[in-house]
C-alpha positions as CSV (number, residue, x, y, z in Angstrom):
1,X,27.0,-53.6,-18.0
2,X,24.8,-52.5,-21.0
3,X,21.3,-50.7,-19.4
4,X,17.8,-51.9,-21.0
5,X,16.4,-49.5,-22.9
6,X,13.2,-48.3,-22.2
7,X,10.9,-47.0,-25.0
8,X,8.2,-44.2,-24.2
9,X,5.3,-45.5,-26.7
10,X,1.9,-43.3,-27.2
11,X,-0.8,-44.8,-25.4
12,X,-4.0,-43.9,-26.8
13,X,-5.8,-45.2,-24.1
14,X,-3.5,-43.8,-21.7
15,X,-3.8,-42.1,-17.9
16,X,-4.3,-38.1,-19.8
17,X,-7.1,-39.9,-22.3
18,X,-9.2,-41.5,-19.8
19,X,-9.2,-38.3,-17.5
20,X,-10.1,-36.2,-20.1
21,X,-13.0,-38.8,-21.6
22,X,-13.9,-38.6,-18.1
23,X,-14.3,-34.9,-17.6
24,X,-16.1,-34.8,-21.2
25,X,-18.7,-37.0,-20.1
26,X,-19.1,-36.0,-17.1
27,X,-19.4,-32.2,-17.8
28,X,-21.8,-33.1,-21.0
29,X,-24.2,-35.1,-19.1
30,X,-24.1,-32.2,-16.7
31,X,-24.5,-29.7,-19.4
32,X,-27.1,-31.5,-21.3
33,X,-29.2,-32.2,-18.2
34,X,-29.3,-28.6,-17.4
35,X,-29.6,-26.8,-20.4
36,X,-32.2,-29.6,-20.9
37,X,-34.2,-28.8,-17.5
38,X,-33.8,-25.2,-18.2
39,X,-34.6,-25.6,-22.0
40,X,-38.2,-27.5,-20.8
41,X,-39.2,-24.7,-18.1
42,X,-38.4,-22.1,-20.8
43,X,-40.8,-23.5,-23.1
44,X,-43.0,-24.4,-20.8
45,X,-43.0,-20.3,-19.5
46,X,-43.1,-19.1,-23.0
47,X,-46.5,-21.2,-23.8
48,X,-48.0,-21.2,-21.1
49,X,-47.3,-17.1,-21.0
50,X,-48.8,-16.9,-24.6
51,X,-51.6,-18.8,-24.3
52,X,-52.7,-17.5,-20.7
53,X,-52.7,-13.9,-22.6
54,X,-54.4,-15.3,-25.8
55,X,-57.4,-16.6,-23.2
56,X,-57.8,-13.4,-21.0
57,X,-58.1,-11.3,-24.4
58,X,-60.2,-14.0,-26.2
59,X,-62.3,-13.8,-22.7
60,X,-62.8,-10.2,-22.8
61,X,-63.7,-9.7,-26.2
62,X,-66.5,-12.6,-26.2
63,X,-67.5,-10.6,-23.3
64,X,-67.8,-7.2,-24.3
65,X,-69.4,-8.4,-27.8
66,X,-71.7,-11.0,-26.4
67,X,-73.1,-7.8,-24.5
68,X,-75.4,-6.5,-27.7
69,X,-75.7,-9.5,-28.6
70,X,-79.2,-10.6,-29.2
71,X,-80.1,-15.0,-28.5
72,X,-81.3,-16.8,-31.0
73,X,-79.3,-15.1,-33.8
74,X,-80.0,-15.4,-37.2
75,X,-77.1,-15.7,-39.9
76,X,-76.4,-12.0,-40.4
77,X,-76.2,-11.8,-37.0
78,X,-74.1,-14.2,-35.9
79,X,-71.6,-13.1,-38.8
80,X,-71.7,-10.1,-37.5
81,X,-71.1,-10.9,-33.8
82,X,-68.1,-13.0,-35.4
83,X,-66.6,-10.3,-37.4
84,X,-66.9,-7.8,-34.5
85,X,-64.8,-10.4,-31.9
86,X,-62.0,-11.2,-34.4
87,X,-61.4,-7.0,-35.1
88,X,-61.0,-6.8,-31.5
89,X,-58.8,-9.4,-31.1
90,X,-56.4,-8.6,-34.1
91,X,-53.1,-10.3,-34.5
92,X,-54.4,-12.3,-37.2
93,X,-57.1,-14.5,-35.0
94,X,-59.5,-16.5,-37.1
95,X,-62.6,-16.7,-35.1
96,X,-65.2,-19.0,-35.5
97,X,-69.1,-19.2,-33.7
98,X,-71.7,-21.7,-33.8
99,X,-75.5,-21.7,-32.5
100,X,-77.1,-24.9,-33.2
101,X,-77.1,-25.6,-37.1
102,X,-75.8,-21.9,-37.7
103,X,-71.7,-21.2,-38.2
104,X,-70.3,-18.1,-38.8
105,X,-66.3,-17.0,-39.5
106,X,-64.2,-14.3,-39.9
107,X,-62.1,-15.8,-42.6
108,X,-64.2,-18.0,-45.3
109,X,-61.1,-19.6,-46.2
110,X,-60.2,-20.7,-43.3
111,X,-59.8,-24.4,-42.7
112,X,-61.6,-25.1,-39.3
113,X,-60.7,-28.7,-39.2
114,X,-58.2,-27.4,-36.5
115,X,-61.4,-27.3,-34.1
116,X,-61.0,-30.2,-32.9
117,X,-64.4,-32.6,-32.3
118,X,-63.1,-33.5,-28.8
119,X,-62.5,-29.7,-28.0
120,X,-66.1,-29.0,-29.3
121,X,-67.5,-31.6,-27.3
122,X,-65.4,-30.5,-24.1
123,X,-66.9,-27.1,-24.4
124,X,-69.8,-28.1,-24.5
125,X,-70.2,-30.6,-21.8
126,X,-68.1,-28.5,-19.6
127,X,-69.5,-25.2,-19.9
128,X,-66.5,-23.8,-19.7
129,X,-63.3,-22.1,-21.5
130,X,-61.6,-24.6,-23.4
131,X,-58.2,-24.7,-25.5
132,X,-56.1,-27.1,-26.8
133,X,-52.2,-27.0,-28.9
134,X,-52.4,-28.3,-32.3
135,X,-50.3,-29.0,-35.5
136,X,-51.3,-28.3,-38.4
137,X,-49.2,-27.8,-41.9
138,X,-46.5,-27.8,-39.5
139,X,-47.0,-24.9,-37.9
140,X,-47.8,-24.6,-34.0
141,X,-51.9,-23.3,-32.8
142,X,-54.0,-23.0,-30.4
143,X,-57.0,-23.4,-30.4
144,X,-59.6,-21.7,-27.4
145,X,-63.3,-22.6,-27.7
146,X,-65.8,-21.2,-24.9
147,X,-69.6,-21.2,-24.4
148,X,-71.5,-18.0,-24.6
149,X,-73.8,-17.6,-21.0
150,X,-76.3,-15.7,-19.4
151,X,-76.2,-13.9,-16.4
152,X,-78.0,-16.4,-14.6
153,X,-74.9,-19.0,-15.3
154,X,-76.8,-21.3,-18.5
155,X,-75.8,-21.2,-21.4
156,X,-77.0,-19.8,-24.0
157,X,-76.0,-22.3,-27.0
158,X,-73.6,-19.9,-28.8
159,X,-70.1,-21.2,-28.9
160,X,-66.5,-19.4,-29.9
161,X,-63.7,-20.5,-31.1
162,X,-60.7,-18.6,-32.3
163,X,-57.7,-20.0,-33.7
164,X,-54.0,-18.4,-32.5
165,X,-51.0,-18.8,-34.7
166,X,-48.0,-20.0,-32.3
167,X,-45.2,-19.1,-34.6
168,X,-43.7,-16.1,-32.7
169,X,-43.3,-18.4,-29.9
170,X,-42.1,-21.1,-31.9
171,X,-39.3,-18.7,-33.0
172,X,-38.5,-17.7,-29.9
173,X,-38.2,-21.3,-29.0
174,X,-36.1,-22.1,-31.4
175,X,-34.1,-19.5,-30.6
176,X,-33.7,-21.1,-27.1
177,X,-32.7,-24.1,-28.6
178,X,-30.1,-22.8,-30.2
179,X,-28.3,-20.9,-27.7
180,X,-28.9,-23.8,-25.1
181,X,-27.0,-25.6,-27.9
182,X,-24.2,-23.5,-28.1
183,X,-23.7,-23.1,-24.4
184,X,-23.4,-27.3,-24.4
185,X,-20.9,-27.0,-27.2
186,X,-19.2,-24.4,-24.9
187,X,-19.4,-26.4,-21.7
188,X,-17.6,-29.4,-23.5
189,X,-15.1,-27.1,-24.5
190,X,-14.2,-25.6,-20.9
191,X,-14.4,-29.0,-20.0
192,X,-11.7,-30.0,-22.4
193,X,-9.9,-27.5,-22.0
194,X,-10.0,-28.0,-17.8
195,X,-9.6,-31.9,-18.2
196,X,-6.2,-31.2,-20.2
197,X,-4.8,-28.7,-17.2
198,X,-5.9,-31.1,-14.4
199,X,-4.5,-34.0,-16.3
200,X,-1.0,-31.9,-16.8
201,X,-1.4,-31.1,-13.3
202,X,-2.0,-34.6,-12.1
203,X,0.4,-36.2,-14.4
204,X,3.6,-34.5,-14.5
205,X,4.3,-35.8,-10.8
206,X,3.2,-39.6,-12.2
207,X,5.9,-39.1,-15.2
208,X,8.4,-37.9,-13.0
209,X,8.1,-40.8,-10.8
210,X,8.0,-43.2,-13.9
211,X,11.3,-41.3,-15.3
212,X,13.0,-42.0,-12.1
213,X,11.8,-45.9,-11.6
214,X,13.1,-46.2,-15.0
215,X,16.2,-44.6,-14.4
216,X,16.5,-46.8,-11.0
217,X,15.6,-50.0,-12.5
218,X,18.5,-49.3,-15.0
219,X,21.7,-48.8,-12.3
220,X,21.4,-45.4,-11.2
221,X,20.1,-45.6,-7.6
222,X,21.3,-41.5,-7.7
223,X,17.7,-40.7,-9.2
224,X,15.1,-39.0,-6.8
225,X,12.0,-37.1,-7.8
226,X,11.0,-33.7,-5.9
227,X,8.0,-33.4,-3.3
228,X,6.2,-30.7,-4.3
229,X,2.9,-30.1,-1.8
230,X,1.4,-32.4,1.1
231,X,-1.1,-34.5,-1.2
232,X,-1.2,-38.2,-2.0
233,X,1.3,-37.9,-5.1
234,X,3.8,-35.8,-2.6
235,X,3.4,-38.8,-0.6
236,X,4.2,-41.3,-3.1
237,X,7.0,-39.3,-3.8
238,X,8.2,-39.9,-1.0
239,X,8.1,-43.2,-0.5
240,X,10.1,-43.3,-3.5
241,X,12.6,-41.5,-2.5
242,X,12.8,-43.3,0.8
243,X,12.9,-46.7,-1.1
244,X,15.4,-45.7,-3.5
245,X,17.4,-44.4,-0.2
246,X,16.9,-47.8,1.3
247,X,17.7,-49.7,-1.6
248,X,21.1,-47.5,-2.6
249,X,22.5,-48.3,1.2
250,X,21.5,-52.1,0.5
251,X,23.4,-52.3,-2.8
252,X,26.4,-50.3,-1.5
253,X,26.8,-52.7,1.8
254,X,26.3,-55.6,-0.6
255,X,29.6,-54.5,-3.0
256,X,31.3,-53.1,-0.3
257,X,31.0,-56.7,1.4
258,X,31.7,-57.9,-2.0
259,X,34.8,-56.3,-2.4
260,X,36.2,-57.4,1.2
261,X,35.3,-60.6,0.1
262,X,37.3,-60.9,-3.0
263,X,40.3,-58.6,-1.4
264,X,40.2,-61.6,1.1
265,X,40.4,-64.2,-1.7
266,X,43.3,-62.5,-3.3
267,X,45.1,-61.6,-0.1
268,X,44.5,-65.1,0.6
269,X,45.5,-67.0,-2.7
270,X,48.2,-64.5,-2.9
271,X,49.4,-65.6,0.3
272,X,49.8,-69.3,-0.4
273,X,51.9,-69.0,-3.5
274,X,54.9,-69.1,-1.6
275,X,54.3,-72.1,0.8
276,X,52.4,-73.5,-2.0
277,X,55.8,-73.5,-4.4
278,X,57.8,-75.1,-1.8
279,X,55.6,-77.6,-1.3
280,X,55.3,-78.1,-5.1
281,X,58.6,-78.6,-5.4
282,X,59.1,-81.0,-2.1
283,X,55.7,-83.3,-3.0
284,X,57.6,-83.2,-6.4
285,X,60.7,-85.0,-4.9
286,X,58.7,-87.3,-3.1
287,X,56.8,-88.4,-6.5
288,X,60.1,-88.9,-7.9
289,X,61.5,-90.8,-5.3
290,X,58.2,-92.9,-4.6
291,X,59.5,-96.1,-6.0
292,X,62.6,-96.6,-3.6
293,X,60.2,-96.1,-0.2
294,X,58.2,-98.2,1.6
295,X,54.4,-99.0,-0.1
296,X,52.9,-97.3,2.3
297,X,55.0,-94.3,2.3
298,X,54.9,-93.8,-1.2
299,X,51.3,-94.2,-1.8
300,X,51.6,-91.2,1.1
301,X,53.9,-89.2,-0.7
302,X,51.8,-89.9,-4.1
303,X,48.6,-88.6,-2.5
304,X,50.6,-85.2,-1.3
305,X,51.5,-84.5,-5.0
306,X,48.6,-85.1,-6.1
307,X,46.6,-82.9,-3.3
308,X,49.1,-80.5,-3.9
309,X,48.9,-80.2,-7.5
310,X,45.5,-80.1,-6.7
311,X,45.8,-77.2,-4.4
312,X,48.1,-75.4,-6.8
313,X,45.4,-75.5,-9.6
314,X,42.6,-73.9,-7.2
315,X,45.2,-71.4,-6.3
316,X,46.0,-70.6,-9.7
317,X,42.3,-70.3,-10.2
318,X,41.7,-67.8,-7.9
319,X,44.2,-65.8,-8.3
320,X,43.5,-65.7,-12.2
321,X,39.6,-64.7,-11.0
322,X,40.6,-61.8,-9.0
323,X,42.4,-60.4,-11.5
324,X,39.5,-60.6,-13.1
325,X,38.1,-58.8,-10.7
326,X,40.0,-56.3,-10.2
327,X,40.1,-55.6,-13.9
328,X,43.9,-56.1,-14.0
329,X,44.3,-58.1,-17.4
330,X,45.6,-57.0,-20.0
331,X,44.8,-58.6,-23.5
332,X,48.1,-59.6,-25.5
333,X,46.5,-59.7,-28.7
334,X,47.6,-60.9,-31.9
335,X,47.1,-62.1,-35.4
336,X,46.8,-66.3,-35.0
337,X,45.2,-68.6,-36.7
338,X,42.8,-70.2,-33.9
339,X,42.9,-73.4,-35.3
340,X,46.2,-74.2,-34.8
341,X,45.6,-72.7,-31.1
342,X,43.6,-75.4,-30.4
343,X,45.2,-78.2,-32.2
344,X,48.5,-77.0,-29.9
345,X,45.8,-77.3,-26.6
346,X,44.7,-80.8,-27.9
347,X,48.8,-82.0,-28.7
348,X,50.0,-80.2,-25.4
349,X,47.7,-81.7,-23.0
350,X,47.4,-85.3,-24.8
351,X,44.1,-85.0,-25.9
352,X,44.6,-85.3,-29.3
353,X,43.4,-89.2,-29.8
354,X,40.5,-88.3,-27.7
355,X,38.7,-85.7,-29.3
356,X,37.9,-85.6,-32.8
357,X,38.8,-82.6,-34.1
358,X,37.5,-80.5,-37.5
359,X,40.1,-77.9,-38.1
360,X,40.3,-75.8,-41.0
361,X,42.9,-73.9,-41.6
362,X,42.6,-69.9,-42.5
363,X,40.3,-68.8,-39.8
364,X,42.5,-66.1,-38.6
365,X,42.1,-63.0,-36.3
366,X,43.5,-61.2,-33.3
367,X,43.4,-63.2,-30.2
368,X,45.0,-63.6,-27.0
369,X,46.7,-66.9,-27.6
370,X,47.3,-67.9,-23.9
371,X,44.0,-67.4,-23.4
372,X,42.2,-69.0,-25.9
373,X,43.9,-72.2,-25.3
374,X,42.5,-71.6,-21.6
375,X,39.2,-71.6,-22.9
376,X,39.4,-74.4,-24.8
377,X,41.3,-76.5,-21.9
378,X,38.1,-75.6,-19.7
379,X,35.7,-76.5,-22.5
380,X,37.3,-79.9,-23.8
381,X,38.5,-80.8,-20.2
382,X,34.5,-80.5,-19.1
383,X,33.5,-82.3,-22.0
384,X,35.9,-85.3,-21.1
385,X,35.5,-85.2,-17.6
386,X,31.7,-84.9,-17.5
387,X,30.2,-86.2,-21.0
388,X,31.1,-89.1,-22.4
389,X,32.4,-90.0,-25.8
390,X,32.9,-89.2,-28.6
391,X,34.1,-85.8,-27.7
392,X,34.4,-83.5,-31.0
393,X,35.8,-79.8,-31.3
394,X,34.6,-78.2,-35.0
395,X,35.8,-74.5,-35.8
396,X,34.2,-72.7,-38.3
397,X,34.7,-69.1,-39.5
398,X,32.8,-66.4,-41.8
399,X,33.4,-62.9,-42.3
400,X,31.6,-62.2,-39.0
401,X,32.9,-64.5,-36.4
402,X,35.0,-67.8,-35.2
403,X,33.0,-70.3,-33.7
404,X,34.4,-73.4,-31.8
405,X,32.2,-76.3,-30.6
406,X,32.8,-78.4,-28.5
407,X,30.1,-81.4,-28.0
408,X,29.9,-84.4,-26.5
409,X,27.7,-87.7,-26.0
410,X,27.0,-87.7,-22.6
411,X,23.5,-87.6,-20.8
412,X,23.7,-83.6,-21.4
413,X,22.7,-80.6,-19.2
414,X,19.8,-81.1,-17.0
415,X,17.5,-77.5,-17.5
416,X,18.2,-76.1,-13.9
417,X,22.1,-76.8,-14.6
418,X,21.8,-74.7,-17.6
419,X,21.5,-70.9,-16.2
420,X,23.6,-71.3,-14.4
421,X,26.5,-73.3,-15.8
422,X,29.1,-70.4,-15.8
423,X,28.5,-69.6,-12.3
424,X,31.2,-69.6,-9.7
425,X,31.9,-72.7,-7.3
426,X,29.0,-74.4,-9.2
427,X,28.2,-77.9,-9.0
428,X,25.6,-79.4,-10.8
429,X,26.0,-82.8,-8.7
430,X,25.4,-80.8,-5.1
431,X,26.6,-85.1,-4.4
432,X,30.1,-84.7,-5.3
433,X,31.8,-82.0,-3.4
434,X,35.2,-82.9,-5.5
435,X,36.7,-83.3,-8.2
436,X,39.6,-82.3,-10.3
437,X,38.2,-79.5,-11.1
438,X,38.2,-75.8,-8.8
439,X,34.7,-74.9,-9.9
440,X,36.3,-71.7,-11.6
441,X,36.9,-73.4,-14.8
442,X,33.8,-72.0,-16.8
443,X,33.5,-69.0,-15.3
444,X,37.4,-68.5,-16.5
445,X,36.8,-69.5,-20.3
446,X,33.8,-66.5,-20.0
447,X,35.9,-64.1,-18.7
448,X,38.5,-64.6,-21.4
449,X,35.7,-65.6,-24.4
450,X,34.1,-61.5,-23.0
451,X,38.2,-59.7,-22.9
452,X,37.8,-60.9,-27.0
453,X,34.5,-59.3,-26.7
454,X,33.0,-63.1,-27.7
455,X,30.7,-65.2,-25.5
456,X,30.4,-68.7,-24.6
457,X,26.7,-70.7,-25.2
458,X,25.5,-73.9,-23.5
459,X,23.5,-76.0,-24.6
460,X,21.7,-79.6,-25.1
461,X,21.8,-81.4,-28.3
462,X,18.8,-82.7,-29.8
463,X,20.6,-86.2,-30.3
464,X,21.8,-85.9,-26.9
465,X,25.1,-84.4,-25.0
466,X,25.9,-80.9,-24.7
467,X,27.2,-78.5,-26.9
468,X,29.8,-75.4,-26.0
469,X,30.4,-72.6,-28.5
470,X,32.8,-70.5,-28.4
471,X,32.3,-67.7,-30.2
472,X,34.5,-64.9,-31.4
473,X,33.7,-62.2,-33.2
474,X,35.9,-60.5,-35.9
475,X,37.1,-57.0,-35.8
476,X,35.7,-54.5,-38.7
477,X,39.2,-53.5,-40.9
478,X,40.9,-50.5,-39.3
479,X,39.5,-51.0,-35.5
480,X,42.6,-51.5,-34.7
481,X,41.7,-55.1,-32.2
């Protein structure tokens, strides 16, 4: 019996891709929501650090300043009160004051269109220290704006502003960014890198137990996998084996049963040879001697030949299937030309005005002749018996093969008859339980059509009948067949 072969193709969106897909995505979100939370908080710490410090020094230096500082001012004096706060602050702080239509800055070129009208207004409504983050020429700022008071709490009218460059901060921002960005990259890679163990891990017990359901499904009930640990796939494995247990002490009670079965057959058909031969040969007397007896008597003695020959056919029949069986036929092969085979078939059985027949001569190989003309016998005979005429047998040959056909014009094969045509004891007409035939007949002209390593087809015609081919295939020169 030839196994199917099974072919291991690569699934791209297999058990191992989805897993690690899985474990990508999952450890990515998880890696970009945290490096995203922590990336926020960072920034947030790092701003709000700088600009807490930027307000307390800013604070301080207005303060001490403000001290000497002599309300209303006039234009030398506020520049000077302006000049005095920014060299205290350093760092590069532009500072910028304003008392009523008088404005003062420490740098003249500096654009002070970062101030903000809704910060000025909020400082001065307010009362109070002020700031606010803004953009400008794409770098980061900010911007604190306070009111100048007395020590009775009102103010006196004198506002300051400075304006802090952000871009240390932004660097080290940046900075953050790109490390969180490289510990992501990282993450995805350990993830990887974990999602390809786990799935090797996972899978190798799934691949054994597909290897061995393959291996089962094609004959060899042998085939266990090992249980390695107590988890689910240990107890899938398991279950396998116990199934494939079950099911190998199923299929050996079933052939065992099988043999005894056909042992009993052969015993049995074996048996009657014997009695069946001396009964041949005494039903065959009678036959003879029908004429000279009573009309009665010899329509009796008619109808034991004919039961009897009947007999010895099914006999023959199963004795010729067990050998089968058992494998104990041996193939007398030899060089024939197969259409004379079948013409002696046709002459020897009187079929020869029955059937039409197409047979060229020349299509030669090594066959079995006594049992090719069996197959033949069982084809034509079927044809006759069961179709209707004309009944035609055409044998064609090429390089490659013999074929013999054998059709006829009955109402054909009905589809359910079809499978199984070449079964034993079959009947397709469950209505007649008998007929001249044993019901071994087809399954006999297989057996011999596979010893010449050929096959036999059934079919329907599309005109109508059925159709029988026989075909034979030709030994390569040298194979020695």
């Amino acid at each position: 019996m030839s196994r199917p072969v099974y072919r291991r193709r690569l699934r791209y969106g297999g058990l191992r891709t989805r897993l690690v897909v899985t474990f990508v995505i999952v450890a990515l979100i998880s890696a970009a929501t945290a490096t995203g939370l922590a990336y926020r908080e960072s920034r947030t710490a790092v701003l709000k650090r700088a600009q807490q410090a930027a307000m307390t020094d800013f604070r301080n230096r207005v303060s001490e300043v403000a001290a000497d500082f002599d309300i209303p001012p006039d234009q030398r004096g506020l520049t000077r009160f302006t000049t005095n706060v920014s060299h205290r602050l350093g760092g590069g702080a532009i500072v910028v004051t304003r008392y009523r239509d008088l404005t003062a800055t420490s740098d003249t070129l500096a654009d002070q269109t970062r101030i903000t009208p809704e910060l000025r207004a909020t400082v001065r409504t307010t009362g109070r220290m002020n700031f606010q983050r803004v953009e400008w020429g794409g770098e980061p700022y900010l911007i604190v704006g306070t009111p100048v008071t007395f020590d009775d709490g009102h103010t006196s009218g004198l506002e300051v502003f400075t304006i802090v460059a952000l871009s240390a901060e932004q660097e080290d921002i940046a900075g953050l960014l790109d490390a969180v960005q490289e510990g992501t990259a990282l993450v995805v890679l350990l993830s990887m890198a974990m999602a390809l163990l786990a799935a090797l891990t996972v899978l190798r017990p799934v691949r054994d137990l597909g290897r061995a359901t393959r291996d089962l499904a094609s004959g060899d009930l042998s085939t266990r996998v090992a249980v390695k640990g107590r988890d689910e796939l240990a107890e899938l494995a398991e279950t396998f084996n116990e199934t494939a247990d079950a099911l190998e002490a199923s299929v050996a009670e079933l052939h065992e049963q099988r043999e005894q079965a056909r042992r009993f057959v052969a015993d049995v058909s074996h048996e009657l040879r014997t009695p069946l031969a001396a009964m041949t040969m005494v039903s065959t007397v009678l036959d003879e001697d029908a004429a000279g007896l009573p009309p009665d008597t010899a329509k009796a003695a008619r109808t034991i030949s004919e039961e009897t020959a009947r007999l010895s056919r099914l006999v023959g029949d199963l004795i010729e299937i067990s050998r089968f069986d058992a494998n104990a036929i041996e193939l007398n092969s030899a060089e024939a030309d197969v259409g004379e085979i079948i013409r002696s078939t046709l002459a020897l059985r009187g079929w020869t005005g029955e059937v039409r027949a197409d047979l060229p001569e020349g299509a030669r190989t090594g066959v079995d002749q006594r049992r090719i003309d069996v197959v033949v016998a069982n084809l034509v005979g079927n044809a006759l018996r069961h179709g209707a005429q004309p009944v035609a047998i055409v044998l064609r040959s090429s390089d490659d093969e013999i074929t013999v056909e054998v059709t006829d014009c009955g109402p054909g094969l009905p589809p359910e008859v079809l499978p199984r045509i070449f079964d034993r004891f079959y009947k397709s007409d469950t209505a007649r339980t008998r007929s001249e035939g044993s019901g071994l007949g087809m399954a006999i002209a297989l057996e011999n059509a596979r010893l010449h390593d050929g096959t036999i087809e059934a079919a329907n015609r599309a005109g109508g009948g059925a159709v029988f081919t026989l075909r034979l295939p030709r030994p390569c020169p040298g194979s020695g067949r």
